[in-house]
C-alpha positions in Angstrom: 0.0 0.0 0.0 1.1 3.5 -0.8 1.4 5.9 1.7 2.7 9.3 1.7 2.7 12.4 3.7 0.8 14.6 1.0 -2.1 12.6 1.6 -4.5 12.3 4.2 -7.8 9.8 4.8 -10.6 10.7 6.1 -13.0 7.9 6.5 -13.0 5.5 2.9 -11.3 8.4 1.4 -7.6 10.4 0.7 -7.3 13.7 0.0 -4.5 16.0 -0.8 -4.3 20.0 -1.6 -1.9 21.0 -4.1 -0.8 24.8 -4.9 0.8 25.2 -8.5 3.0 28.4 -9.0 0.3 29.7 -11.5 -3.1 29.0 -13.2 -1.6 27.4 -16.4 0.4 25.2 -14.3 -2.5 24.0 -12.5 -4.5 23.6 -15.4 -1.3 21.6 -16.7 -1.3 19.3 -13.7 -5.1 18.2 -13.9 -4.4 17.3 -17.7 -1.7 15.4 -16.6 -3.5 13.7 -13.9 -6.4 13.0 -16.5 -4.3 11.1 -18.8 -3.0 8.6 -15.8 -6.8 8.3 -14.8 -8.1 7.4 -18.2 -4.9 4.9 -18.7 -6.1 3.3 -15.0 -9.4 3.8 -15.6 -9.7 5.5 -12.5 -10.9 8.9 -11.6 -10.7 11.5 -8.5 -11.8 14.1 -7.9 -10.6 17.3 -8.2 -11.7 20.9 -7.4 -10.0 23.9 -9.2 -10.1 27.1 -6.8 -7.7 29.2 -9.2 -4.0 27.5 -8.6 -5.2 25.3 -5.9 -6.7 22.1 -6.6 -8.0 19.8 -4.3 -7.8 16.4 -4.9 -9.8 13.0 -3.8 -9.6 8.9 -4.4 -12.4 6.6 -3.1 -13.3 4.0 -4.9 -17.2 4.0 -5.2 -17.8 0.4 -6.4 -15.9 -1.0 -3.9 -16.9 1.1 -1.0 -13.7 2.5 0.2 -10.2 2.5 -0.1 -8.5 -0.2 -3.0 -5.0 -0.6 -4.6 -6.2 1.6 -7.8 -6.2 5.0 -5.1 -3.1 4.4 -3.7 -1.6 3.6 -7.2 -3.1 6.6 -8.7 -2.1 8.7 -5.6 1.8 7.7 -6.5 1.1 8.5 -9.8 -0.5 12.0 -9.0 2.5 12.5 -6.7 5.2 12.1 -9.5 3.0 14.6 -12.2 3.0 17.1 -9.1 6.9 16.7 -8.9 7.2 17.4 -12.5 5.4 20.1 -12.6 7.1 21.6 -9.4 4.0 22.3 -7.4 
């Protein structure tokens, strides 16, 4: 299981806030973040407020917390790291 600081769970879900430098960068991550989700078929969900975007994993069908999150989470990790947010 992947765990990281960034994230936090609250109940059958984790949650992490991420600030990009700018608007186009934040824009930039969520398209980045879409790609992996599509390829994992997999999706959170995420709340744009300007260069701050709020991010959450449950899975739905399974009524909490799976491997896909925790894989995605990595994976929205590294795109965060890339784009130096």
């Amino acid at each position: 299981m992947y765990e990281a600081s960034e994230w936090a769970r609250n109940g059958d879900t984790i949650h992490r806030t991420v600030v990009a430098p700018d608007f186009r960068t934040a824009i930039a991550i969520v398209n980045d973040i879409a790609e992996q989700a599509e390829a994992l078929n997999h999706h959170p969900d995420i709340d744009i407020r300007w260069r701050t975007l709020h991010l959450a994993l449950t899975t739905h069908d399974a009524g909490g917390l799976t491997d896909l999150d925790y894989k995605l989470a990595a994976r929205i990790d590294g795109i965060v790291a890339d784009h130096q947010a």
